[in-house]
N, C-alpha and C positions, 0 to 999 in steps of 0.2 A: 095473664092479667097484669095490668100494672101495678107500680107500688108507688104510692102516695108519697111525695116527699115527708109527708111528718112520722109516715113510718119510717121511710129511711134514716131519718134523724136519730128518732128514738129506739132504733130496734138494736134487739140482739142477737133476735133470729125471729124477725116478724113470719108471718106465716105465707104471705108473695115471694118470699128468699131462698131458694132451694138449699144445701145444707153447701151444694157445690161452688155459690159463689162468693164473692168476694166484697163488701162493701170500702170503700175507704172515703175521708171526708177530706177533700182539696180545699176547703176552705171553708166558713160558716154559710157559704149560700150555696156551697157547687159537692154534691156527692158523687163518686161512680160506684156500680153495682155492675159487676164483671162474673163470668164463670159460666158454668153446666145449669139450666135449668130445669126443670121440673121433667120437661120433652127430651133430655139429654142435646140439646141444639147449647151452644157455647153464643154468648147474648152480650152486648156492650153496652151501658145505659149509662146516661148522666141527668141528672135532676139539678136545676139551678134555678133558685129561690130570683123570683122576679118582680121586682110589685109595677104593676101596672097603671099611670092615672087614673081617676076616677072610679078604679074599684073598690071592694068592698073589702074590711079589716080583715088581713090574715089571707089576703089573694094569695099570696106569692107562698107560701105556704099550703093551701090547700090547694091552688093549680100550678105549678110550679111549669116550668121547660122542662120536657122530657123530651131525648135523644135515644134512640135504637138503632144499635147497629149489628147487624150481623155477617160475617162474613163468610163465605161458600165458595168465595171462587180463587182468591190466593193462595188459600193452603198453610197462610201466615201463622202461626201458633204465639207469637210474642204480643201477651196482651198489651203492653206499652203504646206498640204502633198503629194497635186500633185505638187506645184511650184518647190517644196523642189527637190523632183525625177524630174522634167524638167530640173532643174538647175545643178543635180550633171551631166546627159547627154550632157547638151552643155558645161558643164566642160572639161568634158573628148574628148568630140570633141575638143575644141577649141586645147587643150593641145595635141591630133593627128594630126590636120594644122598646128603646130606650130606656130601659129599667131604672124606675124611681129611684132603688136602691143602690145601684149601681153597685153587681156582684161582680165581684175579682172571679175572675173566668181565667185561668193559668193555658201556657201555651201547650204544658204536658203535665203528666200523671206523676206526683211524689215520688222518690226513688224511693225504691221498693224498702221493708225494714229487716235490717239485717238477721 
């Protein structure tokens, strides 16, 4: 099932979040949500807050861009280099809705913390 951007926001361990992945916040509009989910399948997601004209208060917020990626055929284990390709896509989307808000969309993933 998907996770809500306003869960993403506000969670701590909302209950769509398997214990195995990873949230982190790339900036106040743009989340990823990395790791093992529930199925044990390894899952790449980004959520970027988007308001779109003439919608209704708190669009971008309750429908947000969501990206899934999953990868099966690389064998890549560095989550980096999928966040990286997650990111340049909801780039380019957000920059196709023209987002009212215009969310800073980064080209890659925060260097990890130390």
């Amino acid at each position: 099932s998907a996770i809500g951007y306003r869960e993403v926001m506000t969670l701590d361990k909302a209950s769509d979040v398997s214990p195995g992945q990873t949230v982190t916040e790339v900036s106040p509009d743009v989340r990823l949500v990395h790791g093992e989910d529930a199925d044990g399948a390894t899952r790449y997601r980004v959520y970027v807050r988007c308001k779109i004209a003439g919608t209704p208060a708190q669009q971008e917020s309750e429908v947000p861009i969501e990206g899934l990626m999953t990868d099966t055929l690389t064998g890549d284990t560095d989550a980096r280099v999928h966040l990286t390709h997650l990111l340049h896509s909801a780039k380019v989307v957000a920059n196709a809705f023209d987002c009212a808000n215009k969310p800073v969309v980064p080209e890659e993933p925060p260097a990890p913390s130390a």
